[in-house]
C-alpha positions in Angstrom: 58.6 39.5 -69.9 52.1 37.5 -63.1 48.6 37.4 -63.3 48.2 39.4 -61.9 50.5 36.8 -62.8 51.8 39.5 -65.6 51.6 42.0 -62.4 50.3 44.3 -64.9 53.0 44.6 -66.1 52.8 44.6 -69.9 51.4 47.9 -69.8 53.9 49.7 -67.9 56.7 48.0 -70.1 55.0 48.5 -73.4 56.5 52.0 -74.1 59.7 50.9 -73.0 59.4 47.5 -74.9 58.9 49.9 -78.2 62.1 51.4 -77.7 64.1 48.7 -76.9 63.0 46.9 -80.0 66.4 45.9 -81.7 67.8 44.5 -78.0 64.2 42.7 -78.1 65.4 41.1 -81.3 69.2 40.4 -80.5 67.5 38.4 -77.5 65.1 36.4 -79.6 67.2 35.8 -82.2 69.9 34.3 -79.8 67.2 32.0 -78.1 66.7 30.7 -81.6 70.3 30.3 -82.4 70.9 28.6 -79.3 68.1 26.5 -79.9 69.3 25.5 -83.2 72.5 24.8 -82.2 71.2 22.5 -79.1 69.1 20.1 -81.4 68.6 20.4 -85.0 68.1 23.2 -86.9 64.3 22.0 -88.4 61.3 23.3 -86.0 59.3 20.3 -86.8 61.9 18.5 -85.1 63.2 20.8 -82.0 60.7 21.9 -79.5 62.4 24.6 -78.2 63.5 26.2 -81.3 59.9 25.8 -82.4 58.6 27.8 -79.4 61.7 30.1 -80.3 60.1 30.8 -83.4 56.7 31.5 -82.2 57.9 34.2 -79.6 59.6 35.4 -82.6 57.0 35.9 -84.8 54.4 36.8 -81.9 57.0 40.1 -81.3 57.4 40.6 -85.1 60.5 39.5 -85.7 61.1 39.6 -89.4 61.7 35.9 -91.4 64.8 37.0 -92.9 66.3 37.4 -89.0 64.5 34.1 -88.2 66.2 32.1 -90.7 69.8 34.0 -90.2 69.6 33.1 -86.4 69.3 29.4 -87.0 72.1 29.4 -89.9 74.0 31.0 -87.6 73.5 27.6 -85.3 76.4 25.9 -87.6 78.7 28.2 -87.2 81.4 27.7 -84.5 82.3 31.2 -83.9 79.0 31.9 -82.5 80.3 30.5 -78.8 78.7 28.3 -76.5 75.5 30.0 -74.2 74.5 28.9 -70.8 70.7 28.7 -69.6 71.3 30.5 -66.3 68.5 31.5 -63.5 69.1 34.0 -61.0 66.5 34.4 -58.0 66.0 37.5 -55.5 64.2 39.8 -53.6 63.5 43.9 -54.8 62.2 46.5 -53.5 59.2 45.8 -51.1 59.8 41.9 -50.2 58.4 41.3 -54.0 60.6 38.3 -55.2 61.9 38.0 -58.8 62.9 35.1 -61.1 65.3 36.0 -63.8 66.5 33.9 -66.9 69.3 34.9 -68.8 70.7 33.4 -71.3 74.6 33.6 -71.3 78.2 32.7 -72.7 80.0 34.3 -70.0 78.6 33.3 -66.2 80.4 35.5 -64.1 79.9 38.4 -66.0 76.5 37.9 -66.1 76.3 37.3 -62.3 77.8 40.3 -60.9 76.1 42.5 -63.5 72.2 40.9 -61.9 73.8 40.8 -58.3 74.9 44.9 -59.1 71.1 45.4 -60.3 69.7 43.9 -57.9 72.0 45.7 -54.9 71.5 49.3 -57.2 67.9 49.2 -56.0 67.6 47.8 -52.7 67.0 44.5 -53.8 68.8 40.8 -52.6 70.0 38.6 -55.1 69.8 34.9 -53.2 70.4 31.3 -53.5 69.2 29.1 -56.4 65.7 28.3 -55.2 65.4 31.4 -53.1 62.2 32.0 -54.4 61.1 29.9 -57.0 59.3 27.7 -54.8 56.9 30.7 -54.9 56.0 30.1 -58.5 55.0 27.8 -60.7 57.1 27.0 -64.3 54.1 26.5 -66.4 53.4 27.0 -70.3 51.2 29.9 -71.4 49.4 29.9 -74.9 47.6 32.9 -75.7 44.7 34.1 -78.2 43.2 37.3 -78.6 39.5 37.4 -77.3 38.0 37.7 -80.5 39.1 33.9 -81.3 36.2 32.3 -79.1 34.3 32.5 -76.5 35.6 31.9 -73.1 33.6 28.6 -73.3 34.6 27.3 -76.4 38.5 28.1 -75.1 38.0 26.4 -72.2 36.7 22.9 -74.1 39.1 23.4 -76.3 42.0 23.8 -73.9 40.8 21.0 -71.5 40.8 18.6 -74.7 43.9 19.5 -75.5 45.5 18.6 -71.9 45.3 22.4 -70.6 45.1 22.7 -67.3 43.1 26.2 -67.2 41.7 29.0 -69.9 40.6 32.5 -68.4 40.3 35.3 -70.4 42.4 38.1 -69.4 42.9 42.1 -70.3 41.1 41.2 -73.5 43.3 37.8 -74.4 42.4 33.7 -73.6 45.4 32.5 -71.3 45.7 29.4 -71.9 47.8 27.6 -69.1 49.1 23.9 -69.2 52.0 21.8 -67.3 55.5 23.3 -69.1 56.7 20.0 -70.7 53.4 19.7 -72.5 53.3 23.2 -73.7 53.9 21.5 -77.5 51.5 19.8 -77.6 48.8 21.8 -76.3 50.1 24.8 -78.6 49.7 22.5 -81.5 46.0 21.2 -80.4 45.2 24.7 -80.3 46.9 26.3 -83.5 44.9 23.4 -85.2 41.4 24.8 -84.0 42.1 28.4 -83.8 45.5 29.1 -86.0 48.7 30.7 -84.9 48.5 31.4 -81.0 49.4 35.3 -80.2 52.3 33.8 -77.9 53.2 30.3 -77.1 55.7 30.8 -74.0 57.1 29.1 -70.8 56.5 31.1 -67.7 57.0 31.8 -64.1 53.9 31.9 -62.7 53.2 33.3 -58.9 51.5 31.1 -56.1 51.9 33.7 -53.6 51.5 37.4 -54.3 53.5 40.2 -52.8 51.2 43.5 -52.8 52.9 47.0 -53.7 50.7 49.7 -52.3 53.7 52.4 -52.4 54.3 54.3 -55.6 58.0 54.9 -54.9 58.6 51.4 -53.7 56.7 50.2 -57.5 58.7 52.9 -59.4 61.8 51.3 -57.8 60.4 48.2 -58.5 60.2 49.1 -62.2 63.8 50.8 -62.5 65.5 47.5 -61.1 62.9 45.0 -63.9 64.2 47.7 -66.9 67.7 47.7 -65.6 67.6 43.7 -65.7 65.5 43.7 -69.1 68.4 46.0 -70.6 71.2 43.5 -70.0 72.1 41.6 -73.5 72.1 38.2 -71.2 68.5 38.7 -69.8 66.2 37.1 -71.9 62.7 37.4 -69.4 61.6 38.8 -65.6 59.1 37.8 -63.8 57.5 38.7 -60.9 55.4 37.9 -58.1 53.9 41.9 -57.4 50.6 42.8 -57.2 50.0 46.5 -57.9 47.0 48.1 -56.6 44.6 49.8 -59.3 46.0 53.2 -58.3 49.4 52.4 -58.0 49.4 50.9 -61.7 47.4 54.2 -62.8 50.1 56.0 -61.5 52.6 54.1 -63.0 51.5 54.4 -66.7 50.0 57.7 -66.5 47.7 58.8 -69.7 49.2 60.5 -72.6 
């Protein structure tokens, strides 16, 4: 799942996120199996299937599934998966990244290409658009934690590159091969990060200033986060205040 480089988006996929719990786990738990199964099965040994973990635990993801995903790592019937990245434009020129996590390529393919083409949208070339982001790692702390300039020591020492504080959260940015080791500086002055997570991160914004061009917008990211092989989205759109209001009407 901009900041705008979250485009705003949590909130407009919160509801849906709710619903879609069980998928949300079936996804994590495969990134942890895969993980497992790509190193060794001990966090304190594997990088990525100790970040796995954490974006586990950070969505609630019970132990008992945690510990299942990664015995499931030894077992051979569990198939081989693919890192996979698809790139495109949607609706309005605003360019996606999408990372899906796959045992089956081509089926995976032409279900994105058939998202993207459903609504109005280009899948491209491998580095179609990425060179409009930046792959960086993203720790993040809820507010009450520290102040913004005790975060922002803290990060720096740590080998952070930035800390801002966000929609009532620390972001916590860093370069995405040191993302361990600034997660672990962290956790040992303020505990167990909220999220530790490797992201996409816009360098150029593309505003959306027309509701039905950001309501399409939004159909084609839940179409993409409904798909078993689509792990995250991101985005380089920049909703106006309106637009976003209109988006996630009140209750």
């Amino acid at each position: 799942m901009a900041g705008h480089s979250q485009f705003k988006n949590i909130m407009f996929r919160k509801g849906k996120q709710d619903k879609m719990r069980s998928k949300i786990f079936s996804k994590l738990a495969r990134e942890i199996t895969v993980a497992a199964k790509a190193g060794v099965p001990d966090p304190a040994a594997n990088a990525r299937l100790r970040l796995a973990i954490q974006n586990a635990r950070a969505e609630n993801l019970p132990k008992e599934n945690i510990e299942r995903a990664i015995k499931k790592a030894s077992g051979a019937e569990d198939g081989n998966y693919d890192n996979v990245r698809y790139e495109g434009y949607g609706p309005g020129g605003v360019a996606l990244v999408v990372e899906a996590l796959t045992d089956n390529r081509n089926r995976t393919a032409s279900n994105v290409r058939s998202y993207f083409t459903k609504f109005g949208g280009n899948l491209g070339e491998s580095n179609s658009v990425s060179f409009m982001f930046n792959r960086v790692g993203e720790v993040t702390y809820p507010q009450a934690k520290a102040s913004a300039d005790a975060m922002m020591e803290a990060a720096i020492d740590a080998g952070a590159d930035d800390a801002v504080l966000e929609d009532g959260n620390h972001i916590v940015t860093c370069a995405f091969e040191s993302i361990g080791e600034v997660s672990s500086a962290l956790a040992s002055k303020f505990g167990e990060a909220e999220s530790v997570k490797i992201v996409w991160k816009p360098n150029v914004m593309a505003p959306v200033g027309e509701i039905e061009k950001a309501e399409t917008l939004m159909k084609l990211v839940d179409m993409l986060d409904e798909d078993d092989d689509v792990q995250v989205v991101f985005t380089n759109a920049d909703m106006s205040d309106d637009v976003a209001a209109k988006l996630n009407p009140p209750e």
